[in-house]
C-alpha positions as CSV (number, residue, x, y, z in Angstrom):
1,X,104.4,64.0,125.2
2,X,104.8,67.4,126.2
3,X,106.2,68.6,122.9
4,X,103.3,67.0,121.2
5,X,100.6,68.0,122.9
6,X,102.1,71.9,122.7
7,X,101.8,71.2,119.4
8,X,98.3,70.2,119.0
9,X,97.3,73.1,121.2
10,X,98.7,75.9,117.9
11,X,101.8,77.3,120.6
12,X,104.2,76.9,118.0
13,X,103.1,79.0,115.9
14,X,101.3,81.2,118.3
15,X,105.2,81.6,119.6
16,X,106.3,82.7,116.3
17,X,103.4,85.1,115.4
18,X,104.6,87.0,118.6
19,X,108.2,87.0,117.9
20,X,107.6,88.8,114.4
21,X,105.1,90.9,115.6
22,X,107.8,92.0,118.7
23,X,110.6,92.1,115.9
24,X,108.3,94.4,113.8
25,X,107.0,96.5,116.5
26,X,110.1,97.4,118.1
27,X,108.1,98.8,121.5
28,X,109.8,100.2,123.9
29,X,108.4,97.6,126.6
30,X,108.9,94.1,125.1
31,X,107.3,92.5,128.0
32,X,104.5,94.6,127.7
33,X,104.0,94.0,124.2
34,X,103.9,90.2,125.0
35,X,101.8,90.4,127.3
36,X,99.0,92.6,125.5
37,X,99.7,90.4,122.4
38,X,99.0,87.1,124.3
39,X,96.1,89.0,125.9
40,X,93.9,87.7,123.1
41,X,93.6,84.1,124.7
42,X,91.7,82.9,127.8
43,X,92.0,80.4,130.2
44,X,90.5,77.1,129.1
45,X,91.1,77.7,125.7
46,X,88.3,80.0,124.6
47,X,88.7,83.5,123.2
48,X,88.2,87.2,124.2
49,X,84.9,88.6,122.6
50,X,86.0,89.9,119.2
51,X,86.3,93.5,119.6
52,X,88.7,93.4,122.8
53,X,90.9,90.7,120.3
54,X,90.5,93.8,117.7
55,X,91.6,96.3,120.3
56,X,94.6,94.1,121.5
57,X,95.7,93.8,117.7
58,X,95.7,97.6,117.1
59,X,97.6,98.7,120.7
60,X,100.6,96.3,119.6
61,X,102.0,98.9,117.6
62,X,102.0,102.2,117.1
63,X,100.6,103.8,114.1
64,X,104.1,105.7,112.9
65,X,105.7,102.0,112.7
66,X,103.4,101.5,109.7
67,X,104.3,98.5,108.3
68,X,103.3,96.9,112.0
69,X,100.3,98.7,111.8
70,X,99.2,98.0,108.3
71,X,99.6,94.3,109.7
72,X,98.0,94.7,113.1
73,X,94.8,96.6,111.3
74,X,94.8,93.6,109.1
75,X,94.7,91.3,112.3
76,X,91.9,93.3,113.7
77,X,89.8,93.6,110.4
78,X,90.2,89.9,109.8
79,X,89.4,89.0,113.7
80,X,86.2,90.8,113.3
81,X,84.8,89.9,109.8
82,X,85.1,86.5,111.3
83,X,83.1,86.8,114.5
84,X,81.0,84.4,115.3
85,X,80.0,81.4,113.3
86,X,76.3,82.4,112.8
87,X,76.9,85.6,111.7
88,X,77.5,86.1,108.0
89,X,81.4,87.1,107.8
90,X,82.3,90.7,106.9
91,X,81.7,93.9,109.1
92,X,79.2,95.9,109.9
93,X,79.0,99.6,110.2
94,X,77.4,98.4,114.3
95,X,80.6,97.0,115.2
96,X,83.1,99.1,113.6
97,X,81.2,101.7,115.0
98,X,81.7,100.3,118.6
99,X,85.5,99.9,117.9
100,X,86.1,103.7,117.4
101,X,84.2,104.5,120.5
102,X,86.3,102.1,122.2
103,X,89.2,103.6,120.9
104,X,88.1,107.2,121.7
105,X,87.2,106.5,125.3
106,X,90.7,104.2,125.8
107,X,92.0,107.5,124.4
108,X,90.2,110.0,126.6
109,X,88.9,112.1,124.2
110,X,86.5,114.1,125.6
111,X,82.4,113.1,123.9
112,X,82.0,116.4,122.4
113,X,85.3,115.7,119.9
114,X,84.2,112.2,119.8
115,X,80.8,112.8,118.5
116,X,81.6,115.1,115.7
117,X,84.6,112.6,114.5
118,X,82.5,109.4,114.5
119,X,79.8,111.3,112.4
120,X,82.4,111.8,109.6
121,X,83.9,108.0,110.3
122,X,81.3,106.0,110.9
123,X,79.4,103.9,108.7
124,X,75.3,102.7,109.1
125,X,74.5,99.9,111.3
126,X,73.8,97.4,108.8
127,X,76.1,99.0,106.1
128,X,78.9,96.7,105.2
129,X,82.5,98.0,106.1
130,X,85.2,97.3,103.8
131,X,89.2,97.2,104.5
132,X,90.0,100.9,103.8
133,X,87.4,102.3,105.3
134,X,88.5,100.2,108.5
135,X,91.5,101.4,108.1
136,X,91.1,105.0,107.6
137,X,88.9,105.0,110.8
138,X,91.0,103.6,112.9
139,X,94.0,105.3,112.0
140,X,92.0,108.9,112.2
141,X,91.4,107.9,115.7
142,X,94.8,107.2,116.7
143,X,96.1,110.5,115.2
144,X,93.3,112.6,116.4
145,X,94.6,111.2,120.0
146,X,98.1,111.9,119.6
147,X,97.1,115.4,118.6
148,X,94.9,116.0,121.3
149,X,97.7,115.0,124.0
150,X,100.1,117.1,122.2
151,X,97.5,120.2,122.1
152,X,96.9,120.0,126.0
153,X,100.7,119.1,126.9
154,X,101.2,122.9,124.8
155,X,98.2,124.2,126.8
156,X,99.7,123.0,129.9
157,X,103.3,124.3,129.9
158,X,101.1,127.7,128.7
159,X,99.0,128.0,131.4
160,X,98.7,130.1,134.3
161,X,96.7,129.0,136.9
162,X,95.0,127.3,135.0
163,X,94.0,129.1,131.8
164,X,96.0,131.1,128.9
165,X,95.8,134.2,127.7
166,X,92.9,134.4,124.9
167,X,95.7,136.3,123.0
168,X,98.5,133.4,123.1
169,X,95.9,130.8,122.7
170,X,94.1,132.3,119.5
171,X,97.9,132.9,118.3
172,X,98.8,129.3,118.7
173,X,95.3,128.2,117.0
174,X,96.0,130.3,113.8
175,X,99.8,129.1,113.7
176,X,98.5,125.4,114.4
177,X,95.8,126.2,111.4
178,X,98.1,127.3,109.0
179,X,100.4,124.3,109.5
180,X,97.3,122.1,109.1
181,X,96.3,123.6,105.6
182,X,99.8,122.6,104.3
183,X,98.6,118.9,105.2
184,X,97.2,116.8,102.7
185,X,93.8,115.7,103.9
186,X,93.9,112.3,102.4
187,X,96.3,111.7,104.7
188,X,95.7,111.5,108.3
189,X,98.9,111.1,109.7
190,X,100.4,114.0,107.8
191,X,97.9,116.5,110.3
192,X,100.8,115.5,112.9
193,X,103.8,115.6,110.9
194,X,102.3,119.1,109.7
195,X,102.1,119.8,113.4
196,X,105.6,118.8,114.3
197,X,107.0,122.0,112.1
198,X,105.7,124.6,114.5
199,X,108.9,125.1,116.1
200,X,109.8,127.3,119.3
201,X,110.8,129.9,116.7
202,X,107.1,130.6,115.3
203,X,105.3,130.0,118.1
204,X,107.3,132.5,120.1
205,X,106.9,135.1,117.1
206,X,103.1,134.0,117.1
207,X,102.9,134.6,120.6
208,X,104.9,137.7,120.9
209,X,102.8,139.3,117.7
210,X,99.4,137.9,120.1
211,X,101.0,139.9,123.0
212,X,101.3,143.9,121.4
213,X,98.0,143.3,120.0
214,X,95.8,145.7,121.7
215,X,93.0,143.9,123.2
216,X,91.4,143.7,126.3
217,X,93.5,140.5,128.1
218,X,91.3,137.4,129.1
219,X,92.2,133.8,129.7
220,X,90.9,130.8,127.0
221,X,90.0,127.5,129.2
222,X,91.5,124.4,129.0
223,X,88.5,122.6,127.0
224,X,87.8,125.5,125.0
225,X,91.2,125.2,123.7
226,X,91.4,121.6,123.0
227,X,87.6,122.3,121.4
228,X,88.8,124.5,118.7
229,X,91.9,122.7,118.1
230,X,90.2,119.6,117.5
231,X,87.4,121.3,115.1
232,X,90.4,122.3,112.7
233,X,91.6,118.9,112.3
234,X,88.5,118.0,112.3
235,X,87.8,120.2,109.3
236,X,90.3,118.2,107.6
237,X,88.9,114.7,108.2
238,X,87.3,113.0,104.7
239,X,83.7,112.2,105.4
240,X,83.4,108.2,104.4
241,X,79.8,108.2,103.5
């Protein structure tokens, strides 16, 4: 009895969809991952609203495990073209729009980098929003966060009292520019593994050249810093429409 009626109620192969999504996901916290993955159902068999099932797809994994990703995205596409049975099935540009916003705030960007990287993302209300475009959105987002976190943890292990040098800052800016150009801009994840070659040695050289430069010395804020290191990779994001 107990057997059958687990499997009337899908656990089967609700069990097995986990296990390969843990086995292709890897995450650090198993238990975690099980728990956000079996997030999606509630109590008395009805579901989470579409767009926090979306969400819980896309956290499962992390964007550099890419064939988990690819597949989580998929989820998340599907889960949303799908919502509700009076609505015709696809996605509109409404929705996907209120995904990325999700995904920005769940990511603490601050609104005035969110803004300017959901008017290159976004697509119209009413427009209809195919695969790769959901794709490419997302996946900007998720960089653009990593990136972000990585700028301010610099900024952080920079600053004194609060606030860097204008000098250094501007230094690390050009250095963090001129690793960007070598990116390929079709690519969104390559901004952070363009990123990832500014080693100690050239930021030390940057900062030491920003140092004898003979300028009155003045300190570059925190937000002003992560400002103008968002607007160059956001220079480098592909409008979509």
């Amino acid at each position: 009895m107990a057997e059958q009626a687990l499997s009337r109620a899908g656990a089967p192969a609700l069990m097995r969809a986990a296990l390969g999504q843990l086995l292709a996901a890897r995450p650090a916290e198993p238990l975690l991952f099980l728990e956000e993955f079996f997030g999606g159902a509630v109590p008395g068999g009805a579901e989470a609203p579409s767009t926090e099932r979306a969400l819980r797809y896309l956290r499962l994994a992390p964007y550099t495990r890419r064939i988990a990703f690819n597949n989580n995205v998929s989820l998340a596409y599907e889960c949303l073209c799908n919502a509700g049975r009076k609505k015709k099935p696809g996605l509109n540009g409404r929705t996907y729009s209120e995904l990325l916003t999700r995904l920005c705030k769940e990511g603490k960007l601050p609104s005035d980098i969110t803004s300017p990287l959901l008017k290159k993302i976004r697509c119209r209300d009413h427009e209809a929003v195919p695969f790769d475009i959901f794709r490419y959105g997302t996946l900007t987002c998720f960089v653009l966060m990593e990136y972000v976190g990585k700028a301010g943890a610099l900024y952080d292990i920079l600053s004194d009292s609060g606030a860097v040098d204008e000098r250094v800052g501007l230094a690390l800016l050009e250095t963090l520019e001129e690793a960007l150009e070598a990116s390929d801009c079709l690519v969104p994840a390559s901004y952070l593994v363009a990123g990832s070659k500014l080693g100690p040695d050239s930021l030390a050289l940057a900062m030491d050249k920003a140092l004898l430069a003979k300028k009155p010395k003045s300190s570059i804020r925190r937000e002003e810093f992560l400002g103008q290191a968002a607007a160059l990779f956001l220079a480098k994001v592909k409008p979509t429409h």
